[in-house]
N, C-alpha and C positions, 0 to 999 in steps of 0.2 A: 504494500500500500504506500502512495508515493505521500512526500509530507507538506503539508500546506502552502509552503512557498515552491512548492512545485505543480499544484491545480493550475494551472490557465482559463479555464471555462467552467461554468456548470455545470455541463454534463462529465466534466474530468470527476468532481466531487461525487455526481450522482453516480459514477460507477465505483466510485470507492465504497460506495455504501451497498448498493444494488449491485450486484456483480452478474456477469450473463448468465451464469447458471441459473440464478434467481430468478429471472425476466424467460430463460426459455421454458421453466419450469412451470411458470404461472402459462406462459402461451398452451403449453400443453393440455395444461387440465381445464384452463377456461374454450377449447376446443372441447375437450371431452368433456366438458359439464354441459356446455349448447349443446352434444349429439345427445345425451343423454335426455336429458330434459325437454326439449324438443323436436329431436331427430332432424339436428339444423348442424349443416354442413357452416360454420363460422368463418374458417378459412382466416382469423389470425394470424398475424406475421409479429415475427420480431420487430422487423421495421415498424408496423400499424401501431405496436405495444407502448414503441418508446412517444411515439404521438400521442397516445393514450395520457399516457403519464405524464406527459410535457400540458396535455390539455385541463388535465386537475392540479396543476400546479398553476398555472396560470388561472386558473378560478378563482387559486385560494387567495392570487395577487387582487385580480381587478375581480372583485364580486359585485350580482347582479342578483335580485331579490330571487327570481325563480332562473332554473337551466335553458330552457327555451328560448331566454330572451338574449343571449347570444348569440342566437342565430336568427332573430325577429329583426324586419325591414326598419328601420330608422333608429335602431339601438343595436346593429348589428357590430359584431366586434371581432374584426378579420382574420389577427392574429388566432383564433380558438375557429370561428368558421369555417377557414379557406383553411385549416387544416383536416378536419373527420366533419362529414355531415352531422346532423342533428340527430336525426333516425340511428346512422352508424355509433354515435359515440355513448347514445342509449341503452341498445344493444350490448352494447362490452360490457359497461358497467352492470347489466341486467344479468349475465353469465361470468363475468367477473370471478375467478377460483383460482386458490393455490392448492389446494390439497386435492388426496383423492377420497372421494367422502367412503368409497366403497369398503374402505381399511378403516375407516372409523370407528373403534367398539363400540358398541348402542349405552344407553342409559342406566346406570344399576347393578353393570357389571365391572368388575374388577381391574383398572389398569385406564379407564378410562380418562381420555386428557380431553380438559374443558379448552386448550387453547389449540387445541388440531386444525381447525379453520384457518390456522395462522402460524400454526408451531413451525415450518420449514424458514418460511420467510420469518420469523419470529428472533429464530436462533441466530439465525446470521445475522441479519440486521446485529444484534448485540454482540457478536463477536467481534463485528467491522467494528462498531461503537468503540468498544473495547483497544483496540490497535492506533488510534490518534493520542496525541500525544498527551499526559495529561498534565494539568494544571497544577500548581501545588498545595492550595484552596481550593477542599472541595466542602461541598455539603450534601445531605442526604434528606429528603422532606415526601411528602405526597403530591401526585397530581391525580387531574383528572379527566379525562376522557367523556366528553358530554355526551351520554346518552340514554333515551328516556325510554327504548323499546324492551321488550323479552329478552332474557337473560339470565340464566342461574348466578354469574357473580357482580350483578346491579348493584352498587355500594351509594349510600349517602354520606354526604359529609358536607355539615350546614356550613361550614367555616370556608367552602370555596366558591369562586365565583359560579363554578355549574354543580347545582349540588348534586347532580345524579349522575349515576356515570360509570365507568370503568376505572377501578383504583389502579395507581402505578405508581411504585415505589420508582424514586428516580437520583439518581446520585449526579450532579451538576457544578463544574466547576463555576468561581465567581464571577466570572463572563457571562454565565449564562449557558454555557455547552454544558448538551446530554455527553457523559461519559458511559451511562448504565443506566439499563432500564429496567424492572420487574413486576410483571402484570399481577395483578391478586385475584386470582381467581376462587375466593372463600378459603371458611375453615374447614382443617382437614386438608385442603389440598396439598403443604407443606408439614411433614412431622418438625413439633416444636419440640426446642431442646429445653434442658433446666432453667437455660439462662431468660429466654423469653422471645416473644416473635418478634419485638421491633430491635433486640439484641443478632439474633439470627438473620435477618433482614439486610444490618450491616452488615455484617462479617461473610453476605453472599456477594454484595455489591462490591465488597472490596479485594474481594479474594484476586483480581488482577492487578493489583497496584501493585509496582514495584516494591519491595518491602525493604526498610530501613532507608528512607529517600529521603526525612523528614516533611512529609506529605504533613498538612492539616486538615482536618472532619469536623465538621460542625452539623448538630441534629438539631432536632425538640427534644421533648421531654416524651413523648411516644420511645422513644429509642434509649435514650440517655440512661445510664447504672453506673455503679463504680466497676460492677465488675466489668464493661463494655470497655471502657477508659482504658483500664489496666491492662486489657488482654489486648487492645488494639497497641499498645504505648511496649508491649513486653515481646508479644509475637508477632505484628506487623512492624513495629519503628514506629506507626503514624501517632502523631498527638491530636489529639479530639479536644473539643468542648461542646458544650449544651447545657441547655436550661433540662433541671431537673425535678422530680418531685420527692413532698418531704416526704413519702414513704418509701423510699428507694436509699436514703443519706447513709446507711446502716448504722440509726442511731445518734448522727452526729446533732451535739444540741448547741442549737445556737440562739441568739438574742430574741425576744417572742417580738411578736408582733405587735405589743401593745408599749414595750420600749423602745421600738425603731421608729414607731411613729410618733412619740414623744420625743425623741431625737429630730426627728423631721426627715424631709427628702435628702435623699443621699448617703441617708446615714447605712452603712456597713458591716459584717459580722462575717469572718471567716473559720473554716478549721482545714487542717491538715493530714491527710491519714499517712501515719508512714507505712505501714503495707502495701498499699497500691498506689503509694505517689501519689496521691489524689487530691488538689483542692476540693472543697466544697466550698462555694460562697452566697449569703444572703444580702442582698441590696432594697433598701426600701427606697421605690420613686411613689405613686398613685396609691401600689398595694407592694407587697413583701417577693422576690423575686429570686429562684432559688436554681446556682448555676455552678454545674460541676468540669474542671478543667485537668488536665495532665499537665499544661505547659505552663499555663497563666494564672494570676489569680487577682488579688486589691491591687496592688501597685506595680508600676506607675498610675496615680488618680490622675488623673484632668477633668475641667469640668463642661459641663454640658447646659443646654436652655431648654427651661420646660416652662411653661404657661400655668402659671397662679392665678388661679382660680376667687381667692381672695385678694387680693392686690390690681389684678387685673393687668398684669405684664409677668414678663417674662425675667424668670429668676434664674441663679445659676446655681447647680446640683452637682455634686461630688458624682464624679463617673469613673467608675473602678476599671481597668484593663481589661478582666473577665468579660462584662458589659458592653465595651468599646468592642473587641474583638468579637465577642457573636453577631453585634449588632451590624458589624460591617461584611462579614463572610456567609452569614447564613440565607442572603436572598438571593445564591444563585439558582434554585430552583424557579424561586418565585419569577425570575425573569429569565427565564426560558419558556414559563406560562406565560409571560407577557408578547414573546415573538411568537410562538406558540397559536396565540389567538390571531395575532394580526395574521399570520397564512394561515389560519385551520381553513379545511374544503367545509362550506356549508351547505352542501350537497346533502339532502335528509338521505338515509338508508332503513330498512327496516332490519338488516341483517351488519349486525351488529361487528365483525370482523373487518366490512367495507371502512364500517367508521373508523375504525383505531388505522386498517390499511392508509388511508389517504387523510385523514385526520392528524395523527401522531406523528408517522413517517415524513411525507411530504414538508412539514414542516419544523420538525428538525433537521430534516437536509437543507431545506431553504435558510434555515436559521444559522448552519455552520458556516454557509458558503458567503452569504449577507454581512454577517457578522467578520470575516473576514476580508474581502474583494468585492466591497460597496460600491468603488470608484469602477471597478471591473460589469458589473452587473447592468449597471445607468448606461455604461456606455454601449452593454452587447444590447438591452433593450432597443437603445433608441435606433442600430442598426437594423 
């Protein structure tokens, strides 16, 4: 896989990720899903594919309220028309398949994989993933995958912009690049170890970083343990932080809550474990705030501006190093949801594989290549 200051084009990137085995695999089966299905000679080419693909990528750029209307007289949008007819590009997307369903195991029986609809194309994708180069700040957080149809592993989670969806564990450096990705397809489908599922969770996503590199990990409190800390900091090299909860501290007692706020904002409480190297630290800013570190912990303080509510301006608050550093490295998830959205395909589907195919994909590839070779991109357009 060649390395980013060796891409020239788009399509250089899209074959790092998509390699032809993938694209003729898909040709294959979404042939034998049209015979199947409707004893239709489809006649798909590799060439027709990569158009294909080139034309939901370009939806997810310039979108238009409904699909038809890129090829409707006075809204007509040439780049996506004068490539696949309207009828034609209907069609693919309507027999659309990477797998073979006939190897499927049915429902209820033993061995059965919920991600088969996508497991070929699934794996790879995350290998490729896997092989760029990676950052030295990463983080680990959830996303999600909008969507509202049939589904045995439909997850909510109120706290994101689409609460319904497809869960994805995703490990993102602070640029904003997917490095890893991991679909949750329910419980049970992963045996949990002692440690815990969002402890396990790490420790799959990390399993290719280079070990002893001094890499950084920053989580929530979903994930975060002393014991996670110590074994990433002992048997990977990497130093982590995250906000953690008081029932995880194993015991550690620190200032209550009803002295730190008599103290006022800012005020601070640390402990140290020497068995696992472990800070633990409590920061009171609004409410009490509880953050476990390998590398970091109170000092160096600087201060920060928070909005007095009493006063009615803006005051300045002790900010602990702990604090400063999650606060700065842990939104690289959240803004890869951010590019993320601006190219998601809004393409409805009822079959739920479609969406994460051209939904997910499409735009983390958009997102690695944008995010690098902007100057690159403005110019191949306007040719």
């Amino acid at each position: 896989m060649p390395h980013y200051d060796e891409v020239q084009t788009p399509l250089d990137l899209f074959r790092m990720f998509i390699t032809e085995d993938i694209l003729s695999n898909i040709v294959d089966q979404t042939n034998l899903n049209a015979m199947r299905k409707k004893n239709l000679a489809l006649k798909l080419s590799l060439e027709e594919l990569r158009r294909f693909l080139g034309v939901q990528m370009l939806m997810s750029i310039l979108k238009l309220p409904a699909v038809r209307m890129y090829w409707e007289n006075g809204i007509r949008y040439s780049p996506v028309a004068d490539t696949m007819s309207r009828d034609r590009f209907i069609s693919l997307r309507s027999f659309f398949h990477i797998c073979d369903d006939t190897l499927m195991i049915p429902k209820g029986e033993i061995g059965r994989d919920k991600l088969f609809k996508i497991r070929r194309l699934y794996d790879a994708f995350r290998e490729n993933l896997k092989k760029t180069d990676p950052e030295e700040i990463q983080s680990i957080d959830k996303q999600m995958i909008p969507f509202k149809g049939r589904i045995g592993f439909r997850q909510y989670l109120k706290d994101k912009p689409h609460s319904w969806g497809v869960k994805v564990f995703t490990k993102a450096g602070i640029s904003g690049i997917v490095y890893d990705i991991e679909i949750y397809t329910g419980k049970g489908a992963v045996e949990i170890s002692e440690l815990g599922q969002g402890t396990d969770v790490v420790l799959r996503l990390v399993e290719n970083l280079p070990r002893f590199m001094n890499f950084k990990l920053f989580f929530d409190n979903f994930y975060t343990g002393i014991d996670l800390i110590h074994k990433l900091r002992v048997e990977y090299g990497i130093e982590s932080c995250g906000t953690i909860r008081s029932n995880r501290m194993r015991g550690a007692v620190l200032d209550t809550d009803a002295n730190m706020k008599k103290k006022g904002r800012g005020s601070v409480d640390f402990r140290f474990e020497r068995h696992s190297e472990v800070s633990v630290v409590k920061w009171y800013d609004n409410k009490p705030v509880h953050l476990a570190s390998s590398y970091c912990a109170v000092t160096p303080i600087d201060k920060c501006q928070r909005w007095d509510g009493t006063t009615r301006k803006y005051v300045e608050v002790d900010h602990p190093r702990i604090v400063r550093d999650y606060n700065k490295s842990m939104g690289g998830v959240d803004l890869a949801d951010i590019f993320l959205e601006l190219y998601r395909t809004d393409i409805r589907s009822k079959k739920w594989y479609m969406r994460i195919d051209f939904s997910g994909i499409d735009a983390i590839i958009l997102k690695k290549f944008y995010h690098n070779h902007w100057d690159m991109v403005c110019n191949g357009m306007q040719d």
